[in-house]
N, C-alpha and C positions, 0 to 999 in steps of 0.2 A: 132296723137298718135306716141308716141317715145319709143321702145324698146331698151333699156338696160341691158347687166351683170353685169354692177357698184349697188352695195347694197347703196339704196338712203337714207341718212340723212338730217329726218327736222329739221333742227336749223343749229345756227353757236355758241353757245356757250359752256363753258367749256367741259360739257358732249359730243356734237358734236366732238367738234376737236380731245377729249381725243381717240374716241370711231374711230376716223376715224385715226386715227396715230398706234392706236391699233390693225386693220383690214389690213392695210398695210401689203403685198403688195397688197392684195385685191382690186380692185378698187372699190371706192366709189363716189358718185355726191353727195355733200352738196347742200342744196338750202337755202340759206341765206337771208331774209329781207331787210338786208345792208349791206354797203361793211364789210367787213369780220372783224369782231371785235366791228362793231357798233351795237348799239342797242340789247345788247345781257344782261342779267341780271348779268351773270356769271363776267364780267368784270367791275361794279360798287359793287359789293361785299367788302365791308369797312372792314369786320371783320377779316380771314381766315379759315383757315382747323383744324377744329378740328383734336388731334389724340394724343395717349401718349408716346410723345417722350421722355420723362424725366425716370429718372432711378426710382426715387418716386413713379409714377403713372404705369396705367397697363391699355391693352384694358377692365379687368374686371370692374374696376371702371369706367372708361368711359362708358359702356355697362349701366350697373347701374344707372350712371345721366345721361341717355337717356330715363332708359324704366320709371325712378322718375317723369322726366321731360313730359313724353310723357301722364301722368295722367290715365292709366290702360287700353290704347291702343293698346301697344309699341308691336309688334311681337319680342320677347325675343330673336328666333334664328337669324332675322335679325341683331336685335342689336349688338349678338355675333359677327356676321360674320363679320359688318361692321368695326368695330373696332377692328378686331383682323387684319384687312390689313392695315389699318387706314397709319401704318407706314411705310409698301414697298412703297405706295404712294407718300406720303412725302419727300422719298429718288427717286424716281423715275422723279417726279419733280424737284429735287435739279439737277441730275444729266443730267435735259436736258437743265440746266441753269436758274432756277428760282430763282433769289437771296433773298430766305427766310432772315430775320435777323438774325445774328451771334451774340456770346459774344467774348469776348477775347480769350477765349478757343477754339473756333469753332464752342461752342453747340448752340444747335436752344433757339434763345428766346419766352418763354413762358409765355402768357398772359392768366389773369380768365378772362372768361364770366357769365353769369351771369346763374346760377343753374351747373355750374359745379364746383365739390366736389375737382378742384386741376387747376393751371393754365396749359392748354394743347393747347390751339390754337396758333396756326403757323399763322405767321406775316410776311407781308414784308413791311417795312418803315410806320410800324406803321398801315396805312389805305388802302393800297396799293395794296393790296395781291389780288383780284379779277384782277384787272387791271392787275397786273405785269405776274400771273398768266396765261392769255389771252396772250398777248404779248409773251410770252416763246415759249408756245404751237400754234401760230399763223405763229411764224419764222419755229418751226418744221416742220408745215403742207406744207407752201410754198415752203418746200424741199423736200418734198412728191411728189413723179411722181404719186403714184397710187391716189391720191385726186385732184378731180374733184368742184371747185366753181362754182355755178350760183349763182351771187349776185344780188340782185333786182329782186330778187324772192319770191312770198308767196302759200306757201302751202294750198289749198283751202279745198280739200275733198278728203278722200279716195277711189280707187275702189275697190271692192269686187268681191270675184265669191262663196256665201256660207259663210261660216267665216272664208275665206283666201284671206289677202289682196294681190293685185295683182300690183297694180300701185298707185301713188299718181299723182293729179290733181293741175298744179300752173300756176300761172298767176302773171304777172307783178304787184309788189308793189311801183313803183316809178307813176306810169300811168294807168288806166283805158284801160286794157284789158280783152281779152279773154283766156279760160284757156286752159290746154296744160294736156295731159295724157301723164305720164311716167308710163311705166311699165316697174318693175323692181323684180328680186329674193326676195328681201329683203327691209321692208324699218323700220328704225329706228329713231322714233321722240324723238327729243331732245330741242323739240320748248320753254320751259319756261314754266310758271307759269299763274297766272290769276289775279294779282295784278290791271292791269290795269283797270279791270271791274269796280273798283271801282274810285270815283272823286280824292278822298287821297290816295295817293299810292305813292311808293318807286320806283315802276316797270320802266324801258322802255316803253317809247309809244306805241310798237306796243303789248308787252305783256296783252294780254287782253283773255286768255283764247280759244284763237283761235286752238291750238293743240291739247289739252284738249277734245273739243267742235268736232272737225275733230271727232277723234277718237271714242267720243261718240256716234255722228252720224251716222258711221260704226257700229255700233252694240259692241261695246267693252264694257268690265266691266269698272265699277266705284269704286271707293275706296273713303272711307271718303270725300267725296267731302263737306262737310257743317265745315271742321275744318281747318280755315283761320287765319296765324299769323298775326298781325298789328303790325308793329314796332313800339313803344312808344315813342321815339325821333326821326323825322321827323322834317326839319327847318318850321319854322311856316313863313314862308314870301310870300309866293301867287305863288311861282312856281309849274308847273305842267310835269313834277312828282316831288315833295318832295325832295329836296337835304338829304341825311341821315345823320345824328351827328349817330357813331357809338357805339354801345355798349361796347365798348372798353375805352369808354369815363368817363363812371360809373365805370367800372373795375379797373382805376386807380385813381380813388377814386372821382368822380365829382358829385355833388347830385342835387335833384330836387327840386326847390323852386316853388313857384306860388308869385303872385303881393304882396302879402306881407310880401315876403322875406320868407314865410313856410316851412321847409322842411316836404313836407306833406307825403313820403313813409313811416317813422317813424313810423305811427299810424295804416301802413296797411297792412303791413308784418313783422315778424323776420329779413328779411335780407332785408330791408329799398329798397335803390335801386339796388340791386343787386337780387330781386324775379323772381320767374318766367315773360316773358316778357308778357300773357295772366294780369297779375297780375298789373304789371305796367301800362299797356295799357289801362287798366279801370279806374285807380286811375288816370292817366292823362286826360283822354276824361273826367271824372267827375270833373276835376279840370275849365277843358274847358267850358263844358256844364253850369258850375256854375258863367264862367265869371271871372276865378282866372286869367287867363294867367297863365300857367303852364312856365315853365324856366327850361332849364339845365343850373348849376353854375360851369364851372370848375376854377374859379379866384382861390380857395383857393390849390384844389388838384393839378393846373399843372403849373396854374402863366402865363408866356411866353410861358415855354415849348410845351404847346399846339398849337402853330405854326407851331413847328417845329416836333414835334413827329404823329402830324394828318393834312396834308397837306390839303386833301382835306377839312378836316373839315373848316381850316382855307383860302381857298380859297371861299369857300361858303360864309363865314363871311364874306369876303372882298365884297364880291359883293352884298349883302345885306345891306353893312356899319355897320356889327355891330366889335365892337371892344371884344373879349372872355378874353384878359388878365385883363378888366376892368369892363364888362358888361356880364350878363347870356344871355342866348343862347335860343330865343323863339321856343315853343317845339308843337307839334301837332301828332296825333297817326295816322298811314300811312296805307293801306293793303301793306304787305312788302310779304308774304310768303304762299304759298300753300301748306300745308301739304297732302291733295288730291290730287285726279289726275286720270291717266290711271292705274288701279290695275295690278303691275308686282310683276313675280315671282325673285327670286332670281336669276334667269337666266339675268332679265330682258324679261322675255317674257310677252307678255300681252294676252288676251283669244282670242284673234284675230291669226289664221295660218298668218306667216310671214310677223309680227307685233310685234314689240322690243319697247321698250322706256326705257329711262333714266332721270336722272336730275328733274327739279320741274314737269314737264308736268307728272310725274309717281306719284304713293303711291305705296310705297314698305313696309309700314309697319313699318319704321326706328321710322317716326315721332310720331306715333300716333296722340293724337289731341293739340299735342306744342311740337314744335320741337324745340330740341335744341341747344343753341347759335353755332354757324359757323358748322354743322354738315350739311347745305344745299352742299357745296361744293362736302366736302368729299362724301358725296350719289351719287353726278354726277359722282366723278373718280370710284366710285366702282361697282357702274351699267355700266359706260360705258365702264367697262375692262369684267365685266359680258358679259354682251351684248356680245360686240364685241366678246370674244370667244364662245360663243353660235352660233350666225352668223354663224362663221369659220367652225364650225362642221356641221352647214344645209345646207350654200352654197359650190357649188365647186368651186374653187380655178380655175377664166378661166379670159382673157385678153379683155376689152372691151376700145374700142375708145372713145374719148371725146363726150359726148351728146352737138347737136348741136340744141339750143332753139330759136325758134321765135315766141314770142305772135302774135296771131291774134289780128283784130280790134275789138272793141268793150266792153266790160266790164262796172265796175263803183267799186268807191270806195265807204265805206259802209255810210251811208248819215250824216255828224258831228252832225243833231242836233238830232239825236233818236242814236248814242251814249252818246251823253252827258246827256241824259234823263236818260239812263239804267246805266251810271256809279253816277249818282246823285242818283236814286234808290236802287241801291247798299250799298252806302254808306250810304243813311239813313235810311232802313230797313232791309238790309242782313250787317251790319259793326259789331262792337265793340258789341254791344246788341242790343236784338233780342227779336221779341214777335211773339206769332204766328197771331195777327192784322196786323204787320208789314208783317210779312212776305209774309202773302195771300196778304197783297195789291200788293208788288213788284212783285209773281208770275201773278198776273193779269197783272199789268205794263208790263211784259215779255212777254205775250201773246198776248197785242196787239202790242206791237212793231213788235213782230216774223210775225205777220200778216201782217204787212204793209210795210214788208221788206222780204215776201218772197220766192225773185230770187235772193237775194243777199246770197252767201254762206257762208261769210267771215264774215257779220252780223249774219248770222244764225248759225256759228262757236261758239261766242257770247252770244249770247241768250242758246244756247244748256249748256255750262257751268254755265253760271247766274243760270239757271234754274234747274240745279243740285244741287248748293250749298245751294240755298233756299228752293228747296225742302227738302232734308237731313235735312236742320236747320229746318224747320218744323217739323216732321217726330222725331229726336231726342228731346224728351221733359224731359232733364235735361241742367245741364250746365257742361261740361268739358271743361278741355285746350282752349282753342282757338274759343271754340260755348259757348255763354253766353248767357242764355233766361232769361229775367226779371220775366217773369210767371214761369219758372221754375230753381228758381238759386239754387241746390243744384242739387250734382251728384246723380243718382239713379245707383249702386252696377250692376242693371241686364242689364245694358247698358254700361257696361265696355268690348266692344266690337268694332272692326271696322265694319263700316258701306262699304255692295259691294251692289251696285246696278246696274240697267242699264238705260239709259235713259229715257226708253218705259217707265218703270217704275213712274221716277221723271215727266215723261209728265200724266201719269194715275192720280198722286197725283194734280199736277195740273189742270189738267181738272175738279178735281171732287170740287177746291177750285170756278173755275168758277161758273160751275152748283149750289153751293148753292149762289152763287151771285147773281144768277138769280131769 
């Protein structure tokens, strides 16, 4: 056991670094996965930061195609709050060197996404902005005396004494070790999303719900855990995770065809490919499911440009051989985004005593159950400015020396082929649509896996978030935003609510799917 006055941050991305540059001079120990910028979600981010920088637009109307977007979910006053900072952020980043895109004038160039009432996302070179974004704030932090890295580190479980967390529990993620208790004033997860659970996914490899899942474990509140974005344009070429063709891509006007040249959004929404991304993401997986080969086409909207305006877009292409100035863009629906998560207050505090979180691993209420295009970012800088001044007021302000970590012998990593079981489950009975047949098989599948795995924490991390989301999607018997039930696809009015629960809970619903298996 390691005693520390550094306030400990899990993760290394956006939300992490922001929240820990923010806490300064405070000291803080990040435990990061990978080296310091890898494997982090916040830095494959294609889209940007939402926010209304333009003299046209206002944080009311952004608020507005938030709470529209979020399908009668949205907590209004989050909405408000987020976007009415949306902008110091923006300038705040500019200022510690993020080279957003410029016009000739100096104004920030502003791109639509898609269900926003006016173009407000902040861009850097196009597809850039997650990555450049990272980068900025990565040089910052390494200029930070008061920030503490352990890289090749994973967060296993939390400790407890009652419902006050005391220390977090990590162990070596390069290597099969033993875990290690830190205890520390404070600790603030900033670990990602739960993308990974699933076989199609957007995510980072490690991001698999493991944060999520900690926290759960601990006794914490749950928040909409059953309302999952799938990005609709995912490269269809057998990589895992998903290379992203960004929605930025549609925004400048690139549209969806299927094998026989279809533009098939036409028939299924008002605003074709620019609908809600819940919306698209069905009409593609149906295009799939049907054996159309779904397509992004941007030959006609961007021509070449598309090279050179979406870099990465067009390095993906390169390596799959497909040419985008002459040929469409094979397309597949991804788990991209977790609108669930650990339920925070506006503080960023969670039900847990000194227990913060920010970024995807939270539900703050922003998303409701479909969240809006690039507003994932902006939730990271604004919880983790929350956060961190919250922090500041519960810890005192005292000088701690470098934590010095050595795994013990012993451990294991979590077994690849009962993940690949529970992310193929995922995807075929908690993905895109849902029944409640589907879903009680996977919570079964969940139970026996959880069983035969468990002494492994980092699986049972895992299993603990799986088994929230399918529970909840059980549980919720309509369809909104982001949870689609084939037995029940129309929203019901008295369910126009966030869903909080607790684990105990989501394990009670599943138990009792067992017992009538029996």
């Amino acid at each position: 056991m390691i005693r520390t006055e550094r306030i400990v941050i899990v993760g290394a991305g956006l939300g992490a670094l922001y929240a820990a540059l923010e806490l300064a001079p405070r000291p803080v120990l990040m435990i990061s996965p990978e080296a310091l910028g890898d494997g982090a979600s916040s830095a494959w981010a294609q889209g940007g930061v939402a926010a209304a920088m333009a003299a046209s637009d206002s944080p009311e109307a952004h608020a507005a195609d938030t709470v529209s977007a979020g399908a009668g979910t949205v907590d209004a006053d989050v909405a408000a709050m987020v976007t009415r900072v949306a902008r110091d952020h923006i300038l705040d980043l500019t200022s510690l060197g993020t080279p957003f895109d410029r016009d000739a004038e100096g104004g920030y160039v502003m791109s639509r996404e898609a269900a926003h009432s006016a173009a407000r996302v902040v861009r850097v070179q196009g597809d850039q902005a997650g990555r450049q974004i990272m980068e900025t704030l990565i040089a910052a932090l390494r200029a930070t005396p008061s920030a503490q890295v352990i890289e090749g580190a994973l967060a296993t479980r939390l400790e407890t004494d009652g419902d006050r967390v005391t220390g977090v529990w990590i162990a070596s993620s390069r290597a099969p070790s033993g875990e290690v208790l830190i205890e520390a004033p404070a600790v603030l997860l900033a670990g990602g999303g739960s993308g990974g659970l699933y076989a199609h996914t957007t995510n980072p490899p490690r991001i698999r719900g493991q944060v999520i899942g900690m926290a759960a474990r601990a006794g914490a509140q749950m928040a909409d855990p059953e309302f999952v974005q799938f990005h609709p344009t995912s490269f269809d070429i057998g990589e895992d995770p998903a290379p992203l063709a960004t929605e930025a891509l549609r925004g400048e006007g690139a549209t969806l065809i299927n094998r026989h040249g279809t533009r098939f959004m036409l028939d299924v929404h008002p605003d074709a490919e620019l609908a809600p991304r819940d919306i698209v993401a069905r009409a593609i997986f149906a295009e799939t499911q049907a054996g159309n080969r779904p397509m992004l086409d941007t030959r006609a909207a961007l021509g070449a440009e598309v090279l050179t305006q979406f870099p990465s877009v067009a390095e993906t292409c390169a390596r799959a051989g497909i040419d985008p100035v002459n040929a469409p863009i094979p397309v597949a629906v991804a788990a991209h985004y977790h609108m669930g998560g650990i339920a925070a207050d506006q503080a960023g505090r969670s039900s847990l005593r000194n227990l913060w979180v920010c970024g995807e691993a939270s539900s703050t209420g922003l998303h409701g159950a479909n969240r809006l295009a690039s507003n994932g970012l902006l939730e990271a800088l604004v919880y983790a400015r929350n956060a961190a001044a919250d922090i500041a007021t519960t810890v005192p302000l005292a000088e701690a020396a470098p934590v010095p970590v050595a795994f013990p012998e012993g451990g294991q990593d979590p077994d690849p082929e009962a993940v690949a079981e529970l992310r193929r489950t995922m995807t075929d009975h908690v993905g895109v649509r849902r029944t409640a047949e589907g879903l009680e098989t996977a919570l079964r599948t969940i139970a026996r896996l959880e069983a035969a795995h468990a002494d492994d924490p980092s699986f049972l991390n895992m299993t603990a978030t799986a088994t929230l989301i399918a529970a909840a999607a059980l549980a919720r018997e309509e369809s909104r935003g982001g949870h689609w039930r084939d037995d029940f696809p129309d929203p019901n009015p008295a369910m126009a609510h966030r869903t909080l629960l607790h684990l105990s809970e989501a394990l009670a619903l599943r138990m009792s799917v067992l017992n009538e298996a029996q």
